[in-house]
C-alpha positions in Angstrom: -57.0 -65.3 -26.5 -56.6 -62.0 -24.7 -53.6 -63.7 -22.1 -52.2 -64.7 -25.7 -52.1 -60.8 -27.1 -50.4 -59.6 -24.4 -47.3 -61.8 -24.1 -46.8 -61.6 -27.5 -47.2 -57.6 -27.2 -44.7 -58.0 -24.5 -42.5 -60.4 -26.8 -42.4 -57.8 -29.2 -41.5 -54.7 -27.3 -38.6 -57.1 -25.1 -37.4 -58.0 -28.6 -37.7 -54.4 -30.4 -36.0 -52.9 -27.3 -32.9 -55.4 -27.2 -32.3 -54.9 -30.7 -31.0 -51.3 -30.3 -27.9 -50.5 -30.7 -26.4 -49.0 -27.2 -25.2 -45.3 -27.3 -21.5 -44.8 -27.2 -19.8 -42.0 -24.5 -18.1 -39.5 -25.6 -14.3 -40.3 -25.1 -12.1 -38.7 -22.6 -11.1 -35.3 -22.7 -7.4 -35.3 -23.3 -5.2 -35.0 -19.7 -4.2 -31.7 -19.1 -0.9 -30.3 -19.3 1.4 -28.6 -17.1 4.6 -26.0 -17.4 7.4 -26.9 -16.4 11.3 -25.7 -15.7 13.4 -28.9 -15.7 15.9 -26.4 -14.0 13.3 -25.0 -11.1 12.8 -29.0 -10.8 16.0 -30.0 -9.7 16.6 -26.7 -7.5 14.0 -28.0 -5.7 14.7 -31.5 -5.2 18.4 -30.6 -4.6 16.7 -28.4 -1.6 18.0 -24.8 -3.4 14.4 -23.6 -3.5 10.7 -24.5 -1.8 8.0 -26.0 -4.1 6.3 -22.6 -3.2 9.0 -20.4 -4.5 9.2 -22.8 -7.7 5.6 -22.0 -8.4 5.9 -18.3 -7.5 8.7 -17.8 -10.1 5.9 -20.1 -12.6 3.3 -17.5 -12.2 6.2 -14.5 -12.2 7.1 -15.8 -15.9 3.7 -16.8 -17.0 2.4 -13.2 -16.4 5.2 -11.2 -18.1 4.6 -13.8 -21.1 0.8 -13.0 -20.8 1.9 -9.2 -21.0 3.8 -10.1 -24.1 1.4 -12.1 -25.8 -1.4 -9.5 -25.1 0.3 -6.9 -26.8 -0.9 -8.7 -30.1 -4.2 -6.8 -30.8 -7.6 -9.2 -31.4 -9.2 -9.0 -34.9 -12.9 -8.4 -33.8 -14.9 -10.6 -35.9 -16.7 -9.2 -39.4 -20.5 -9.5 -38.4 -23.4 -8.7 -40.5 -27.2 -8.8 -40.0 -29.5 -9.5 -42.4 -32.5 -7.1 -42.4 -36.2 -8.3 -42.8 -37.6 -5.1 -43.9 -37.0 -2.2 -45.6 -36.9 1.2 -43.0 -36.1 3.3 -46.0 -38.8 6.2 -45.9 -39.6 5.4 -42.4 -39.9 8.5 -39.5 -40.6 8.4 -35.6 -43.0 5.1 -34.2 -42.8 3.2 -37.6 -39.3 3.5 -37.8 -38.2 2.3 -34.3 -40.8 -0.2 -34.9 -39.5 -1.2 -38.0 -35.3 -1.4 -36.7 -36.8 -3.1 -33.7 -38.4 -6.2 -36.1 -35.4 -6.1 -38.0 -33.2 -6.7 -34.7 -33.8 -10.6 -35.0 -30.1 -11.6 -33.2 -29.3 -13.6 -36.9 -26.3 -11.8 -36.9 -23.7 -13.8 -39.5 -20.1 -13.4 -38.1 -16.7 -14.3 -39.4 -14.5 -15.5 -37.0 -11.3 -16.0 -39.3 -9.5 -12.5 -38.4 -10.3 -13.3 -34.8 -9.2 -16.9 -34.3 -5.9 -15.9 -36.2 -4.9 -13.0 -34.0 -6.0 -15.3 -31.1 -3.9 -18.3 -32.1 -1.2 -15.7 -32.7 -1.7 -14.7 -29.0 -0.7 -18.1 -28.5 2.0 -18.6 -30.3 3.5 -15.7 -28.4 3.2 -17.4 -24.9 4.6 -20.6 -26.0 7.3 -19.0 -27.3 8.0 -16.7 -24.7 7.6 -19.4 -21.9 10.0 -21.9 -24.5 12.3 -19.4 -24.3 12.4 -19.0 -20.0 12.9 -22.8 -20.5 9.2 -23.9 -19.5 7.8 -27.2 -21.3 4.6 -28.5 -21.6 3.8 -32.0 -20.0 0.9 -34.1 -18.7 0.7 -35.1 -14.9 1.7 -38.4 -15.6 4.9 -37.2 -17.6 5.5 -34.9 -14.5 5.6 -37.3 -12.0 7.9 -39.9 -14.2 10.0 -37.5 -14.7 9.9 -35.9 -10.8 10.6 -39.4 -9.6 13.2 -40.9 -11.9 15.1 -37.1 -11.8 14.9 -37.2 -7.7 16.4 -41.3 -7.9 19.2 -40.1 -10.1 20.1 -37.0 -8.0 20.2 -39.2 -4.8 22.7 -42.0 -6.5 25.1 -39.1 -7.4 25.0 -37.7 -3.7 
């Protein structure tokens, strides 16, 4: 009788166990993007320029883009705390003590002035690095267009 207990105690936990439903992963982060200069491409594979001066003229524009994008001043966010207690009337040791029990870290911020500035930061750079003819593209998208670019260079030769 006992033998009989445990396999169907065993039956039952094999069964319960089966019977959930598996956890999904989270999906993929999306692949990262890259800048690039269609023109600085072909210099290169045309053998005007190194891949290290390409990428050295990259980071020349990117920082004088940053400059201009940083000269759009961050909204700090509106934050408020919410006291516990009532200092009013309060001198010396009760008072600290009373600030320092009200100091619980619930602070309640909005982040709307700040994320708008922010995203105008943004906006700014793109623009400015649209402008010295730099385009966003994945890896992938890179090396397509690196390849088929470099096969139609060397068929005009």
């Amino acid at each position: 009788m006992r033998h009989f207990f445990s396999v169907t105690l065993c039956a039952i936990l094999l069964t319960s166990c089966a019977s959930t439903t598996p956890v999904k992963p989270p999906p993929p982060p999306p692949p990262a993007k890259v800048s690039l200069n269609f023109d600085l491409i072909d210099a290169e594979l045309r053998g005007e320029i190194t891949q290290e001066q390409r990428r050295g003229t990259f980071i020349r524009e990117k920082a004088k883009c940053v400059m201009e994008a940083n000269k759009v001043p961050l909204s700090p966010p509106s934050c408020s705390a919410p006291s516990k207690y009532s200092c009013s009337g309060l001198t010396g040791f009760q008072l600290g003590q009373c600030i320092g029990q009200n100091a619980n870290g619930n602070q309640q911020c909005d982040y709307t002035a700040f994320n708008a500035s922010r995203q105008s930061q943004i906006n700014v750079l793109t623009s400015c690095m649209t402008a010295k003819g730099y385009f966003e593209m994945t890896k992938v998208e890179y090396d397509e267009y690196r390849a088929a670019r470099k096969a139609e260079l060397e068929s005009s030769e």
